[in-house]
C-alpha positions in Angstrom: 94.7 62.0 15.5 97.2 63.9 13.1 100.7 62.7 12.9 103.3 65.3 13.0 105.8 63.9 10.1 109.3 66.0 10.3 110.4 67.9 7.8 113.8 68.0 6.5 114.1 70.9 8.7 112.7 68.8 11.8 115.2 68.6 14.8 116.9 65.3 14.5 115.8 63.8 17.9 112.3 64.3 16.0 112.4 62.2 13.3 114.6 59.7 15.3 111.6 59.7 17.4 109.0 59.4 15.1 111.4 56.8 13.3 111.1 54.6 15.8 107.9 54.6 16.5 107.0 53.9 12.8 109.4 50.8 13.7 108.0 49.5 16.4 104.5 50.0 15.5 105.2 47.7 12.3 107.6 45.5 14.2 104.2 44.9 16.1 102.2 44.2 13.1 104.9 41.7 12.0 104.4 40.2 15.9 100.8 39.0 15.1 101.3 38.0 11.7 104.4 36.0 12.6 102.5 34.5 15.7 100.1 33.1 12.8 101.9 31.7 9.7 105.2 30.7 11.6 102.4 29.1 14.2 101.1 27.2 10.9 104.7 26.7 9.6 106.0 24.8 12.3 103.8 22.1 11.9 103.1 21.9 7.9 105.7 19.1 7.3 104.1 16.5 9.8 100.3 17.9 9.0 101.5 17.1 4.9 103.0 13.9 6.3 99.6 13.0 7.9 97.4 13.6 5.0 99.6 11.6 3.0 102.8 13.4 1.8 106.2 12.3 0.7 109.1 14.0 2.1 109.6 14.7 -2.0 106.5 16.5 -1.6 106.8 18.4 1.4 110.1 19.6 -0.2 108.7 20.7 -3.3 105.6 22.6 -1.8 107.9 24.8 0.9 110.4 25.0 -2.5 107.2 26.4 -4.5 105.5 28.2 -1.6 108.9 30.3 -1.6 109.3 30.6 -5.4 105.8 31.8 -5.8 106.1 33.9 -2.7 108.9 35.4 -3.9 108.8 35.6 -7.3 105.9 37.7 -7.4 107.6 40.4 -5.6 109.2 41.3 -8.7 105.8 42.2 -9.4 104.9 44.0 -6.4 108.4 45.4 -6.1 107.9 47.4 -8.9 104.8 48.7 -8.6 105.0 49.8 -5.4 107.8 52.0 -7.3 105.7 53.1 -10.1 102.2 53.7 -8.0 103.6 54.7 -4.5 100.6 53.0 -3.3 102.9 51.4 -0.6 100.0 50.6 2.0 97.4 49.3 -0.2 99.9 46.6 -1.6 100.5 46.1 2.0 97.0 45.4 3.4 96.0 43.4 0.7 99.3 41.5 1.5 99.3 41.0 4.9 95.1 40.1 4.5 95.5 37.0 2.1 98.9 36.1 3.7 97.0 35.7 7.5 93.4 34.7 6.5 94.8 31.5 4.4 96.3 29.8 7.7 93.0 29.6 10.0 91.5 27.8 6.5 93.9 24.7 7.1 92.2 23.6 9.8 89.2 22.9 7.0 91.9 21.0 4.5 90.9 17.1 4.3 94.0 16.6 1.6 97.3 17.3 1.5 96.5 19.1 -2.0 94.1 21.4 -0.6 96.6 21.9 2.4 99.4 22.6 0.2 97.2 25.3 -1.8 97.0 27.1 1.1 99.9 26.8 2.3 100.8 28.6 -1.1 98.6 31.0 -1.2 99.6 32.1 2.5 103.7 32.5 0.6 101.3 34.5 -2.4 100.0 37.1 0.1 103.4 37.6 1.7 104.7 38.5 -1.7 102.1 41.3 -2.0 103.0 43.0 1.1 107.0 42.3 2.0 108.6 44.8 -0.8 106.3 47.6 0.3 106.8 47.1 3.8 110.3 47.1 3.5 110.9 50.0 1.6 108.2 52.3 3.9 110.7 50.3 6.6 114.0 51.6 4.8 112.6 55.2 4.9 112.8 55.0 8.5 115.8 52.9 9.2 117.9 56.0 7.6 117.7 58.4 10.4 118.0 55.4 13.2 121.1 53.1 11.1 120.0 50.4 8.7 121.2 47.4 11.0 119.6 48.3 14.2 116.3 49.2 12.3 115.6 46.3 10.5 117.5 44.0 13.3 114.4 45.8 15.8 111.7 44.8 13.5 113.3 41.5 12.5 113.5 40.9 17.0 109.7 42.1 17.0 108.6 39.8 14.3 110.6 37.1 16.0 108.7 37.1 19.2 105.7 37.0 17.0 107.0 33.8 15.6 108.1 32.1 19.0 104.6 33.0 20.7 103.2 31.2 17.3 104.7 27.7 17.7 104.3 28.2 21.6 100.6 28.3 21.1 100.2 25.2 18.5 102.6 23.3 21.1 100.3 23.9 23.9 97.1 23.4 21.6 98.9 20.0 21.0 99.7 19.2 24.2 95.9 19.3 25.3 95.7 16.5 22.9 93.7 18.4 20.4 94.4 17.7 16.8 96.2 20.2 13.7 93.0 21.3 12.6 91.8 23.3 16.2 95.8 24.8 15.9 94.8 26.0 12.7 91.8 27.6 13.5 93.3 29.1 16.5 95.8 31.3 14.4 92.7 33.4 13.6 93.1 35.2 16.9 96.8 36.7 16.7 95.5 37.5 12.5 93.0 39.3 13.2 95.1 41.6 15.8 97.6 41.9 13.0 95.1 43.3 11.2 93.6 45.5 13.5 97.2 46.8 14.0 98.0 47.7 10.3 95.2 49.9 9.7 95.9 51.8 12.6 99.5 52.0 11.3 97.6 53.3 8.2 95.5 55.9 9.4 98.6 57.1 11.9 101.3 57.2 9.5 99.7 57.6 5.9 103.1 58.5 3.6 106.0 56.8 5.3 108.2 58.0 2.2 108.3 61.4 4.2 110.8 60.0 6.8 113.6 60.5 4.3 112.5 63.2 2.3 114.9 63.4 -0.5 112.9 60.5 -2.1 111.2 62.6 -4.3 114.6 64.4 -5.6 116.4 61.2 -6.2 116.0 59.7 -9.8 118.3 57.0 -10.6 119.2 54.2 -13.4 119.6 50.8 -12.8 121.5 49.5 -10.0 125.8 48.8 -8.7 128.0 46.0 -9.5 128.1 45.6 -5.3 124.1 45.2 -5.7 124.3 41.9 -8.3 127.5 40.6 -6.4 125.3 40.7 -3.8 122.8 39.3 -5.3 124.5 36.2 -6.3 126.0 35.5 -2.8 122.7 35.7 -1.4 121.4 33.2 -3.9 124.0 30.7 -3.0 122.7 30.9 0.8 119.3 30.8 -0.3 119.7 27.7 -2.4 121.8 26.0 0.6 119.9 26.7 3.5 117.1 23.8 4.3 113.7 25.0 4.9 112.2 23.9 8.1 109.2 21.7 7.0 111.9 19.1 5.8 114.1 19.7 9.5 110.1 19.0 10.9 109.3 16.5 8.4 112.5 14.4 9.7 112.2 14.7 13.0 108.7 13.4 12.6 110.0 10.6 10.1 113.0 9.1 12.4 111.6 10.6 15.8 114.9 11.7 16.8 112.5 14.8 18.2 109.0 14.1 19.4 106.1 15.2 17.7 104.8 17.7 21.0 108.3 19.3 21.1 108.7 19.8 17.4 107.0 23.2 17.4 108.7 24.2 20.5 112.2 23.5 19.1 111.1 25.8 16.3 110.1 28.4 18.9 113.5 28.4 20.0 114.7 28.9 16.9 113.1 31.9 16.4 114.3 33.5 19.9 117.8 33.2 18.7 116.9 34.5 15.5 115.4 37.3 17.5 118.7 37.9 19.7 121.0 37.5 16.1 118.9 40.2 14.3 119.8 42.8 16.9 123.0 41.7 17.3 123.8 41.8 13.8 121.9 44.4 13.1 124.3 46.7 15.6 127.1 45.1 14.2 126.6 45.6 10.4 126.3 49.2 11.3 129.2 49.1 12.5 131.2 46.8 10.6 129.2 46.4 7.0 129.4 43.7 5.0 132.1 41.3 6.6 129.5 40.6 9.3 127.9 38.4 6.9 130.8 36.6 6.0 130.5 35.7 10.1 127.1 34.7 9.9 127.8 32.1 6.6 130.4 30.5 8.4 128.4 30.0 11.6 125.1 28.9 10.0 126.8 26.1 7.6 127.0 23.8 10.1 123.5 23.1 10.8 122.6 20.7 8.4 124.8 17.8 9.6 123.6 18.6 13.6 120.0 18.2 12.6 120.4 15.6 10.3 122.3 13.3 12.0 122.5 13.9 15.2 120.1 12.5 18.0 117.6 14.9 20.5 120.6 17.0 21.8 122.9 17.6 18.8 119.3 18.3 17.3 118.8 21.6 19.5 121.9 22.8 18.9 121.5 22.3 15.3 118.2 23.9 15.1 119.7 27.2 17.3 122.6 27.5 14.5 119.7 27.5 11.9 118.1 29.9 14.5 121.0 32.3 13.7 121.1 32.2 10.1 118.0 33.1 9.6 118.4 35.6 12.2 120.9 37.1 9.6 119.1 36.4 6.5 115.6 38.5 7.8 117.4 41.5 9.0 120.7 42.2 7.6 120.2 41.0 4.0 117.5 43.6 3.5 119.3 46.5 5.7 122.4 45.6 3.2 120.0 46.4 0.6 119.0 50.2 1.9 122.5 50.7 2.3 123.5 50.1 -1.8 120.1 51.4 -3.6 118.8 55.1 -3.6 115.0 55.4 -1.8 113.3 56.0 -5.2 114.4 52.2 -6.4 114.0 50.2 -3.2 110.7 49.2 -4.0 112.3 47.0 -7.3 115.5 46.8 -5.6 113.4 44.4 -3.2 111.4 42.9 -5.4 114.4 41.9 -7.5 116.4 40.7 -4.5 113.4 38.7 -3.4 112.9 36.7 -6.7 116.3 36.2 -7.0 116.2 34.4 -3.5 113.3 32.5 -3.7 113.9 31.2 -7.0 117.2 29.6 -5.5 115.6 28.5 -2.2 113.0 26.6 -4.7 115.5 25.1 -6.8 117.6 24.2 -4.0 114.6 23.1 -1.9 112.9 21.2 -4.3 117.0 19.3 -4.5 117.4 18.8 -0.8 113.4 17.1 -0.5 114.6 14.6 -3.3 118.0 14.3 -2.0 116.5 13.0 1.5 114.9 10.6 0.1 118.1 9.1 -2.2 121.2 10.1 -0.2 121.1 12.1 3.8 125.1 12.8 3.2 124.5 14.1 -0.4 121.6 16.8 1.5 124.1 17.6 4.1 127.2 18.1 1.5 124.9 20.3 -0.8 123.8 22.6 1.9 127.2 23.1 3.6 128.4 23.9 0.0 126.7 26.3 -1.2 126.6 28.2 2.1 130.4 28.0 2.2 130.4 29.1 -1.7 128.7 32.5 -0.5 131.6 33.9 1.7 134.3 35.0 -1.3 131.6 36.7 -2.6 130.6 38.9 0.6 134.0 39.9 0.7 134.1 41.1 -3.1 130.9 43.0 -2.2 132.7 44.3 0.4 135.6 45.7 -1.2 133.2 47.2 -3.6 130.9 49.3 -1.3 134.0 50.6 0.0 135.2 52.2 -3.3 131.5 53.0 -4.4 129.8 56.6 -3.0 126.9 55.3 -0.8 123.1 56.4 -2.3 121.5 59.2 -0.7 
């Protein structure tokens, strides 16, 4: 089968069409691989707590998982810029990323556990800066918001259907190990799915075909504003093997339900990607300022409130993320020209997960010292972020948008 790729003299409904489809068909990649590591994320906390970790440890392994996983996109960031090898970095990525997670179900220490673990945030790195700059190409001719808010709604179904399966695997009173192994089944369809993606749509790049024109030099002021404020989020916003690992700790949740609460969290992240996805194209920026201001006030609902106060805590974090996996990269597209995105992502991506590390790695050793001093530090530098989006936004507004 031969793809028809438009040209820059293709109607428009054409490569709106074919836009979407490139959308959707890796929105369903993301599906599968979402059903299998958010599957294995919602319940790394309690299986680290049963093979014998701290709640300083479980902090500091998702802190480090992310730091690695994100620190190496620099790497892969800008190399998928020099090489234009966009879908090998991506299938290597996406294989290591899914084939770590069935392997946990073989892990008989919390060390071995938390290799993998790593090694799953390692594989992500590979692929995600690629991905989202053959994803940017596309978004252009269908609006940066929508576009990444549609694959961001995709991926989230992916990662409700995930913890929906370990809760049910659970329930039947089987242990972490046969959830593990499990996960191999919605992996392998990933898979399967991302070379078809390969052999149907083999240069991406050519949905916005001025990439090749375009040469550019470093990147805006708005870009390192940006930057900044997103740091400040990262390093606030409490990852949720800590959320798991207390309601395990102070079974204010029960164990079953844990992974279903995180299911839910991920269909209202779902429903707040395309909702702020439509609204950023519409609106920009300030959208984000909405989003910080909503999303600050989970930390106190799950950390000290009971069962109920708990759900609604965990839905608030449900829409923070929501904003943080499809706006912050569509904000991205919208400030760096096509031929930089692949850095421009990689950059972005250290920069966050060198700040959700540091602030991570705080927040597991706060819990243990001082609750109030975990939920002050989050709520601050979530808070902290907001001037910030509005100088961003004042800036784009005097600065000519990249073509």
């Amino acid at each position: 089968m031969n793809h028809r790729w438009p040209s820059a003299t293709s109607p428009p409904s054409l490569a709106r069409t074919t836009a979407i489809q490139f959308v959707v068909l890796l929105g369903l990649v993301s599906l599968f691989a979402d059903a299998t590591y958010e599957g294995a994320r919602s319940i790394a906390g309690p299986y680290l707590a049963l093979l014998g970790a701290s709640g300083t440890i479980v902090g500091v392994v998702a802190g480090f998982g992310e730091l690695v996983g994100y620190g190496l996109r620099l790497v892969s960031g800008y190399l998928s810029d020099r090489t234009r090898r966009y879908w090998a970095m991506t299938l290597i990525g996406y294989a290591v990323n899914l084939l770590a997670v069935p392997l946990l179900a073989l892990a008989g220490r919390w060390e071995v556990a938390a290799a993998l673990l790593i090694a799953e945030r390692v594989g992500k790195a590979l692929r995600t800066p690629s991905r989202d700059a053959m994803l940017s190409y596309a978004t252009r001719e269908i609006g940066r918001g929508w576009g990444f808010g549609l694959h961001e709604a995709m991926d989230q179904i992916g990662a409700i259907a995930g913890p929906l399966l370990v809760t049910v695997v659970l329930a039947t009173r089987n242990g972490y190990a046969v959830a593990f192994a499990v996960l191999a089944i919605p992996a392998l369809l990933a898979l399967s799915l991302l070379l078809t993606a390969r052999w149907l749509y083999p240069r991406p790049q050519d949905l916005e075909p001025t990439t090749a024109e375009i040469q550019t030099r470093g990147f805006s002021r708005a870009y390192w504003v940006y930057f900044a404020a997103v740091a400040l989020v990262a390093a606030g916003y409490v990852d949720f093997p800590l959320i798991a690992y207390h309601f395990e700790k102070t079974s204010s949740v029960p164990d079953s339900w844990i992974p279903l609460l995180y299911a839910v969290a991920m269909g209202v992240d779902a429903l707040a990607a395309l909702g702020f996805g439509r609204w950023f194209d519409r609106v920009g920026i300030p959208i984000l300022v909405i989003a910080a201001l909503v999303s600050a006030s989970f930390a106190p609902l799950v950390f000290l409130g009971g069962f109920h106060l708990a759900i609604v805590g965990i839905m608030i974090w449900g829409i923070g993320m929501g904003a943080q996996e499809s706006i912050l990269r569509a904000a991205v597209a919208a400030m760096v020209s096509p031929d930089r995105r692949g850095s421009a992502y990689g950059i972005f991506n250290t920069g966050f997960g060198v700040f959700w590390f540091l602030g991570s790695a705080l927040m597991g050793i706060l819990y243990d010292q001082s609750l109030p001093a975990l939920i002050a530090f989050s709520v601050v530098m979530q808070l902290t972020s907001v001037p910030l989006f509005f100088v961003v936004g004042r800036k784009l507004r005097r600065e000519p948008a990249p073509r």
